[in-house]
C-alpha positions in Angstrom: 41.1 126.9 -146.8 40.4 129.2 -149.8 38.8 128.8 -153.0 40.3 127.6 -155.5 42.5 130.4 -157.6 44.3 129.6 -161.0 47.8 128.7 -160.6 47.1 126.8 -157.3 48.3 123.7 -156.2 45.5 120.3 -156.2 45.2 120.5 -152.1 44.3 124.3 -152.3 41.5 123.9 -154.3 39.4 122.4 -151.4 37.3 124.1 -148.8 37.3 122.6 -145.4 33.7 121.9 -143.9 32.6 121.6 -140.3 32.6 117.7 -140.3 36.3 117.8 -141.4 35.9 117.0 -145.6 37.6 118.6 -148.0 35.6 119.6 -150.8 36.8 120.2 -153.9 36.1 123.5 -155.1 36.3 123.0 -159.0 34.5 121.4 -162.0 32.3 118.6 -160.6 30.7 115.8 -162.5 27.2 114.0 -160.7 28.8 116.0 -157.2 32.3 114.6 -157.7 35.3 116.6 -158.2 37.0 116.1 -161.2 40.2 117.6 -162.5 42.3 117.1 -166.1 45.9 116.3 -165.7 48.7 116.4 -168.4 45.2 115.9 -170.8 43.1 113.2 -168.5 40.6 113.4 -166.6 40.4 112.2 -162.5 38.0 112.2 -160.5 39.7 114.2 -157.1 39.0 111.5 -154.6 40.6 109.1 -156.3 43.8 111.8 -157.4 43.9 112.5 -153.5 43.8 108.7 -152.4 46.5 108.0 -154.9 49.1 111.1 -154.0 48.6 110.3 -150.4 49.3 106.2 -150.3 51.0 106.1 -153.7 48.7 103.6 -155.0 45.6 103.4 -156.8 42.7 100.7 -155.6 39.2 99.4 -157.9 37.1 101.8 -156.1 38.0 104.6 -153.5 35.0 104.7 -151.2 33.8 107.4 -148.8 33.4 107.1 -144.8 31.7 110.9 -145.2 29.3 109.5 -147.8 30.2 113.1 -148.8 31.2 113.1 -153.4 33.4 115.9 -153.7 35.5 115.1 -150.2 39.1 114.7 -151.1 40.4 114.2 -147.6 42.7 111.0 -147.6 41.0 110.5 -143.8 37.2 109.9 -145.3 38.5 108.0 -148.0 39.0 104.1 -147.9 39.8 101.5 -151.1 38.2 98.3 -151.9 36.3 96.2 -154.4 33.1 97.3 -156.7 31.9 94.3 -154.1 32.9 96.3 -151.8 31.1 99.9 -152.8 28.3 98.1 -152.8 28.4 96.3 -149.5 29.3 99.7 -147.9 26.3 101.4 -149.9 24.1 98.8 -148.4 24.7 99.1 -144.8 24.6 102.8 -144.6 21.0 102.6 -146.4 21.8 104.3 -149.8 20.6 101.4 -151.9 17.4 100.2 -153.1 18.2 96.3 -151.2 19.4 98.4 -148.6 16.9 96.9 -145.5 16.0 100.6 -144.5 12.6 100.4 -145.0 9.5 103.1 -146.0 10.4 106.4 -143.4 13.8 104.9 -142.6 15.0 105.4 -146.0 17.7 107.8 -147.2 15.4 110.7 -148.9 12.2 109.6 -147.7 9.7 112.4 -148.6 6.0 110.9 -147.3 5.4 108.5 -144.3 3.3 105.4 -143.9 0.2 107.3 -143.2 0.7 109.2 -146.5 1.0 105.8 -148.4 -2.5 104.2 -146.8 -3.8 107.4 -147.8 -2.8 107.5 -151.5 -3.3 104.6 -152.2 -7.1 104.7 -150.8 -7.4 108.6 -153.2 -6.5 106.7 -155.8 -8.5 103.1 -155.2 -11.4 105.3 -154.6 -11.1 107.2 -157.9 -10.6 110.5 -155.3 -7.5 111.6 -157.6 -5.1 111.2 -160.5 -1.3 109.9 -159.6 -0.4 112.9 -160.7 -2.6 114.8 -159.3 -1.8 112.7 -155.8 2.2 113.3 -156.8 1.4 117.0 -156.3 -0.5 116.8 -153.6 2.4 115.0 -151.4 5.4 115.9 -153.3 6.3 113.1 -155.2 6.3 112.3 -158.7 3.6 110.3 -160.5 6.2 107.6 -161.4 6.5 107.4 -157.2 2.7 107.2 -157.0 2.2 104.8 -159.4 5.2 102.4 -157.5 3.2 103.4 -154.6 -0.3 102.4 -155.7 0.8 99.3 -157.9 2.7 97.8 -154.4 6.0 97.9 -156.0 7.4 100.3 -153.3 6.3 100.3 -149.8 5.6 96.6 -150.2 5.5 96.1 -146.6 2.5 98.8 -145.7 
């Protein structure tokens, strides 16, 4: 579809990707869409889910794990219970039981933690300097080298 033009209608403002979401074309807040009507503010997922079953649930939830997606398809409602039981499973929480290179976002491996966290026991390097050196931040080193991440290496 096209981009979205002034004086369009809600489901022309979305661009249709390969994997079937629409994405909302306009403002976005923290990746969602979000769109003022008669003086409020939506966020377009939930606008979409409610023009296309008439209702509005707690939470509207995402099969496409994708923010700005406004296709009624992707979308699902539920609980806050249930956001977070669906967050869980597909691995995007911190008690998700994805663990170390499994993890969504995972930027070093298992190898790279042993390794840090002998530079740094051996006085080798600074967390920051060791956050450089792999990518990470010094807050992540620091998790890393106190066992408060990667607690099962």
């Amino acid at each position: 579809m096209a981009r979205k033009k002034r004086g369009t209608g809600f489901w022309e403002c979305m661009t249709v990707t390969e994997t079937g979401c629409w994405e909302w074309q306009g403002c976005r807040y923290q990746n969602y869409g979000q769109v003022r009507v008669n003086g409020k503010l939506f966020r377009t997922h939930r606008l979409a889910f409610e023009l296309t079953y008439g209702y509005l649930p707690e939470v509207v939830c995402h099969r496409c794990d994708n923010p700005p997606c406004c296709n009624p398809a992707h979308l699902f409602g539920g609980s806050h219970a249930d956001n977070v039981s669906d967050r869980i499973a597909k691995g995007r929480s911190r008690y998700s039981t994805l663990r170390g290179e499994q993890g969504p976002g995972c930027k070093i491996t298992a190898a790279d933690v042993i390794e840090i966290r002998a530079r740094y026991d051996a006085g080798e390097l600074s967390q920051t300097q060791l956050g450089k050196l792999y990518g990470i931040t010094q807050s992540q080193v620091h998790l890393i080298v106190r066992r408060k991440e990667w607690t099962h290496i």
